[in-house]
C-alpha positions as CSV (number, residue, x, y, z in Angstrom):
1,X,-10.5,-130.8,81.7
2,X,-8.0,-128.1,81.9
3,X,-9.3,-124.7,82.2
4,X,-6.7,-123.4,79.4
5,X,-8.9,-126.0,76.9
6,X,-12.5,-124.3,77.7
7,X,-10.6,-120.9,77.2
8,X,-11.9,-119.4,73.9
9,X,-9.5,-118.9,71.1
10,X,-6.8,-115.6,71.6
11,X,-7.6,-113.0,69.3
12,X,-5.6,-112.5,66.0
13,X,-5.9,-109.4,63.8
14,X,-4.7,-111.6,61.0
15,X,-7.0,-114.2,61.4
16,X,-10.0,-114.4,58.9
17,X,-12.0,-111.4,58.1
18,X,-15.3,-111.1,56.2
19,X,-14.1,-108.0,55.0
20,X,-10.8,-109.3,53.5
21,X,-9.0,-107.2,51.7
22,X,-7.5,-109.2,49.3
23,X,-11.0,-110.6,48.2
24,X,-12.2,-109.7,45.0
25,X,-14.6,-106.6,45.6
26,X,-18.8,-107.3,44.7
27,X,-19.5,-105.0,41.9
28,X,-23.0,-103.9,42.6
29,X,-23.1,-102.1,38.6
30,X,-21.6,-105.4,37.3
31,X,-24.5,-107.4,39.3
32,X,-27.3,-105.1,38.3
33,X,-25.9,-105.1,34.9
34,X,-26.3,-109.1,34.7
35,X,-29.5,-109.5,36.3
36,X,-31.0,-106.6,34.1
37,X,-29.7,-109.2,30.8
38,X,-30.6,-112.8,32.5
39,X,-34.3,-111.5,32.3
40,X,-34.3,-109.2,29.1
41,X,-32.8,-112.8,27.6
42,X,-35.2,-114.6,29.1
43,X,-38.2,-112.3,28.1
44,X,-37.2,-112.2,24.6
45,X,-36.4,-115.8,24.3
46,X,-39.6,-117.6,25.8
47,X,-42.0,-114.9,25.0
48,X,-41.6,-112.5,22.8
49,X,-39.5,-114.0,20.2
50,X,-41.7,-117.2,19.9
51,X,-44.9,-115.2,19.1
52,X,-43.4,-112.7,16.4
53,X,-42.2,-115.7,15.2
54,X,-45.7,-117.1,14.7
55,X,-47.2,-113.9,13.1
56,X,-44.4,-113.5,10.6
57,X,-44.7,-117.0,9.7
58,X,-48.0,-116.2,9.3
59,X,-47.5,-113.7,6.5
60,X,-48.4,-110.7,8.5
61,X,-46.1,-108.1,8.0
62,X,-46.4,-106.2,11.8
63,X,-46.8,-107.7,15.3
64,X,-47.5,-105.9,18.1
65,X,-47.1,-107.6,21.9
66,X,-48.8,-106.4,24.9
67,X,-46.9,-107.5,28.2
68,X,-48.5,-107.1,31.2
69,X,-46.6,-107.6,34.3
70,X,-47.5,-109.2,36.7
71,X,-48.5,-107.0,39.5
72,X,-50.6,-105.0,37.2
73,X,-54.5,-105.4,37.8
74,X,-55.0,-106.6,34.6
75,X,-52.4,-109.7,35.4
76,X,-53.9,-110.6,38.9
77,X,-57.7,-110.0,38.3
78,X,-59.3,-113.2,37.3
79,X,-61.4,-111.6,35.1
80,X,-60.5,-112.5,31.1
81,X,-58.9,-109.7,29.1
82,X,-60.6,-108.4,25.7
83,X,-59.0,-106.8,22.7
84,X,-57.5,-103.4,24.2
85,X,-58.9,-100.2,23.2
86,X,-57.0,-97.7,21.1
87,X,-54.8,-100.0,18.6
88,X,-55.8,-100.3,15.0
89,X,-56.5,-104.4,14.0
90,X,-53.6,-103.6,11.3
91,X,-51.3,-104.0,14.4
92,X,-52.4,-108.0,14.6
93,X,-52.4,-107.9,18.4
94,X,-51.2,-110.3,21.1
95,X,-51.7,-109.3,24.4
96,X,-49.8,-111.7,27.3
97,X,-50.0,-111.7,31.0
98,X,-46.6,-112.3,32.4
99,X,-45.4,-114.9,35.0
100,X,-42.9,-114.5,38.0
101,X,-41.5,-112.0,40.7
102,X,-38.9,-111.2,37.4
103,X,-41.4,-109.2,35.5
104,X,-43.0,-106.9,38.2
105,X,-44.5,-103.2,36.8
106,X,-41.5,-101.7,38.9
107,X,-38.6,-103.5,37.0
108,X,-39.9,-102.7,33.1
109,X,-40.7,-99.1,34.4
110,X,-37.3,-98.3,34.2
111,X,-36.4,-96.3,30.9
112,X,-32.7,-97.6,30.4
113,X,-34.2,-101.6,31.1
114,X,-36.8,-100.6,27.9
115,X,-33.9,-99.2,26.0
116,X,-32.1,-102.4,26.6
117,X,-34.5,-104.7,25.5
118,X,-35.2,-102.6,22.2
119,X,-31.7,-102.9,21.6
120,X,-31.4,-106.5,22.2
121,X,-34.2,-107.4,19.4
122,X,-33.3,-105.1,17.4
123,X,-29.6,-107.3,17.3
124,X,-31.3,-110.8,17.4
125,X,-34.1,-109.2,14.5
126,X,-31.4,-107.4,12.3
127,X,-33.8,-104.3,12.6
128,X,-31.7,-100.8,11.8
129,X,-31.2,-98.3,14.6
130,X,-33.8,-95.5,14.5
131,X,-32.1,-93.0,12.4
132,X,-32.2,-89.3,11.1
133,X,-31.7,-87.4,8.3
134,X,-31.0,-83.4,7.8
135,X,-33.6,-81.7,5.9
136,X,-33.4,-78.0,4.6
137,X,-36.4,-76.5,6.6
138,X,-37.1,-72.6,5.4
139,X,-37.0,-70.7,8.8
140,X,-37.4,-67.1,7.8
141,X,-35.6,-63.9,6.4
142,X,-32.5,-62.3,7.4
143,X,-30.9,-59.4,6.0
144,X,-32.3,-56.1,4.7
145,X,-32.4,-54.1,1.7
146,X,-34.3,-50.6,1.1
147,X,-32.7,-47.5,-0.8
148,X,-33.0,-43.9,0.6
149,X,-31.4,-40.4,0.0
150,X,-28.1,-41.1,0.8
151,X,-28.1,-44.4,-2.0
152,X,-27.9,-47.2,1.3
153,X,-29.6,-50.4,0.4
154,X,-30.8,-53.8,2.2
155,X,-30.8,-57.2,1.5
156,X,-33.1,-59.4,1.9
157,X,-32.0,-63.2,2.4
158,X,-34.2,-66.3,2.7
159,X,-32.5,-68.4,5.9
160,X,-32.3,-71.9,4.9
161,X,-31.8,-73.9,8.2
162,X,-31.4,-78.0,8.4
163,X,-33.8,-80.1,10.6
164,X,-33.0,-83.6,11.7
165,X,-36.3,-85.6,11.6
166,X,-36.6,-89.7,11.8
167,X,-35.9,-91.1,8.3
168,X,-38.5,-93.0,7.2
169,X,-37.7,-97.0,6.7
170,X,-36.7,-98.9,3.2
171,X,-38.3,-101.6,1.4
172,X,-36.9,-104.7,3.6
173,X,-36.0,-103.0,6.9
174,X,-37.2,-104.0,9.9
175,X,-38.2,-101.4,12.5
176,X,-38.5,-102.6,16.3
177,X,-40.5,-100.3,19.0
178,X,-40.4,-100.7,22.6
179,X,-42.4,-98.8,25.0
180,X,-43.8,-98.7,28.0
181,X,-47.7,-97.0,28.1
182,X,-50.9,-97.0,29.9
183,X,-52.7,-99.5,27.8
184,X,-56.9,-99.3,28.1
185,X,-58.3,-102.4,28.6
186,X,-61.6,-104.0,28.7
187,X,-62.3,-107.0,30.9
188,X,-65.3,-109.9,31.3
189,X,-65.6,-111.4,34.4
190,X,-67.1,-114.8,35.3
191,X,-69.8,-113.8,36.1
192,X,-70.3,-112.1,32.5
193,X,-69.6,-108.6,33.6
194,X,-68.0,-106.5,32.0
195,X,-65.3,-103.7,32.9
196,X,-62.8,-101.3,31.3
197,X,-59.0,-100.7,33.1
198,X,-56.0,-98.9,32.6
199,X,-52.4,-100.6,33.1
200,X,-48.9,-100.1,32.2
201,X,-47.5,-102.7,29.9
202,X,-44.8,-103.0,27.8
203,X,-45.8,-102.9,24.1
204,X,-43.2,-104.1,21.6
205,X,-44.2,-103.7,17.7
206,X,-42.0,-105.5,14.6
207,X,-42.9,-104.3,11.4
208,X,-41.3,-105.6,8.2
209,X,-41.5,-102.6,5.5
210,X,-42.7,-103.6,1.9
């Protein structure tokens, strides 16, 4: 064989690059942007939408869903979770232990994935935005009035200023809640033991106002 043929190919500066220039640039906002939806669609979709579903059909006017993710004690003990501490039994509860690598504590911690997902049902349950209204709020006096020797006067003036505060919902509405919040929990193991814990979850409430 001819030395020429176990000669490695010459170097080209036009030959193929990995960093092409004329390929299309990886958008690493665009990829977040669509991994952030393909699980907020999922979540709402197989989980959250099916069981709000259930209660309304129910004739239960509010739901409220307790997500635990799954690297949260609560989600990998074996123990079986009770009814959590702190929530009124007006807020029919459901509480769920979340499945796969997609729903770790460290992905729903994020504040603008929590917006998202409030935003999404809110779309898919017709619920209005949270809204305000300005209210006339008395803050004080301003202005002076007394009389004296040389006839100068002050007057006093009431200062009316305007508050916006959350407007409370209409007959119909629905009004969506998503939060995140360390939810107190109380536990019974197998062997009959039982135990109280504290873990984030996600807690989404739907209430229809009568």
């Amino acid at each position: 064989m001819d030395e020429k043929d176990l000669a490695p190919p010459a170097y080209s500066e036009n030959g193929p690059s990995l960093y092409d220039s004329k390929a299309t640039p990886i958008s690493l906002s665009t990829k977040l942007s669509q991994t952030r939806l393909a699980r907020i669609t999922t979540l709402i979709q197989k989980t959250i939408l099916p069981h709000l579903t259930s209660q309304f059909q129910s004739g239960l006017s509010r739901s409220t869903l307790i997500l635990f993710p799954t690297d949260t004690s609560a989600e990998s003990d074996s123990a079986e979770l009770t009814e959590p501490l702190g929530f009124k039994a007006a807020d029919n509860l459901r509480v769920i232990r979340l499945e796969g690598e997609e729903n770790v504590l460290g992905f729903w911690r994020q504040g603008a994935v929590i917006q998202q997902l409030a935003a999404e049902l809110r779309v898919l349950l017709g619920a209005a935005e949270e809204q305000v209204e300005a209210l006339p709020v008395q803050h004080g006096e301003s202005g002076i009035r007394t009389s004296g020797l040389r006839g100068l006067w002050r007057e006093r003036k009431e200062v009316i200023a305007v508050a916006m505060v959350p407007r409370l919902p209409r007959a119909g509405e629905v009004e969506v809640k998503v939060v995140l919040e360390e939810v107190v929990v109380r536990t019974v193991s197998p062997m009959g033991l039982y135990d109280t814990k504290v873990d984030e979850a996600v807690v989404v409430s739907a209430t229809v106002h009568e």
